[in-house]
C-alpha positions as CSV (number, residue, x, y, z in Angstrom):
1,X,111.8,74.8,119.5
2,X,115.3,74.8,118.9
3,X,115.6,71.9,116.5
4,X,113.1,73.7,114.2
5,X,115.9,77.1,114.7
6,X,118.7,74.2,114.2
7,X,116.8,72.8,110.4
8,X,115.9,76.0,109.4
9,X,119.4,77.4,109.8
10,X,121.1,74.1,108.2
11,X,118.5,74.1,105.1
12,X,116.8,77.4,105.0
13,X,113.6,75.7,104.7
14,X,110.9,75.2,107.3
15,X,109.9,72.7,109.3
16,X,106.2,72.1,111.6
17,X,106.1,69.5,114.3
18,X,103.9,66.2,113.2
19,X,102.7,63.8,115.1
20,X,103.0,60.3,113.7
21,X,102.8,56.8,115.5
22,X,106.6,56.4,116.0
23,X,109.2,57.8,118.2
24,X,108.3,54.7,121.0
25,X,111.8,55.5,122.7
26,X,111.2,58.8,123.1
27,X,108.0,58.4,125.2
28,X,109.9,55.3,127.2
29,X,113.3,57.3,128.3
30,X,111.2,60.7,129.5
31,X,108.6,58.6,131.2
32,X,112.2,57.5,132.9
33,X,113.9,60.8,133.3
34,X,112.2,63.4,135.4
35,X,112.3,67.2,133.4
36,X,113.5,65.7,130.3
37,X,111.8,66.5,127.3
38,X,112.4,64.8,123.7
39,X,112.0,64.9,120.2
40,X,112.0,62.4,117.5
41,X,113.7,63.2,114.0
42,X,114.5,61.3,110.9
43,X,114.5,60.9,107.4
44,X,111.3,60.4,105.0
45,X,110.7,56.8,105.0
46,X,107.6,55.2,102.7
47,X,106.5,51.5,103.1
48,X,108.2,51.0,106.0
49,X,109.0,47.4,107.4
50,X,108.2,46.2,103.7
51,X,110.2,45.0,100.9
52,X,109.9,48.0,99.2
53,X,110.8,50.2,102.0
54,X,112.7,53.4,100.7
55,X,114.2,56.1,102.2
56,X,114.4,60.0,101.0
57,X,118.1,60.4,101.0
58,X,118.2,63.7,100.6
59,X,116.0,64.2,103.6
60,X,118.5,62.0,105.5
61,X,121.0,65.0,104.5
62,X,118.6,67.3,105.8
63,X,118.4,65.9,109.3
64,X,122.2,65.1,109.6
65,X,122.9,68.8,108.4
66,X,120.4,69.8,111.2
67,X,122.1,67.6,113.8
68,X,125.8,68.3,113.5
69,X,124.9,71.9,114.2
């Protein structure tokens, strides 16, 4: 699990897989690529595809901090 190494050493938090209905690309591009195996990350996003969708900024910090790494 190295992006769960990669966010606890950006935040010093902890993070535990989820499964949610999203991440659609994920499952098309390894259904395409032999070996490869993927993850899905992002920020926390409530009433999505709505007019009142919003977005956690500071989780978006989290997951760029985790990313640059």
């Amino acid at each position: 699990m190295k992006y769960q190494k990669a966010y606890n050493e950006a935040t010093g938090g902890k993070t535990e897989p989820t499964l949610i209905d999203a991440g659609l690309e994920c499952g098309v591009i390894t259904s395409r690529v032999e070996g490869l195996s993927a993850i899905s990350v992002g920020a926390n996003v409530h009433n999505l595809h709505t007019p009142q969708e919003t977005i956690e900024l500071d989780s978006m910090d989290r997951v760029y901090d985790t990313i640059r790494l």
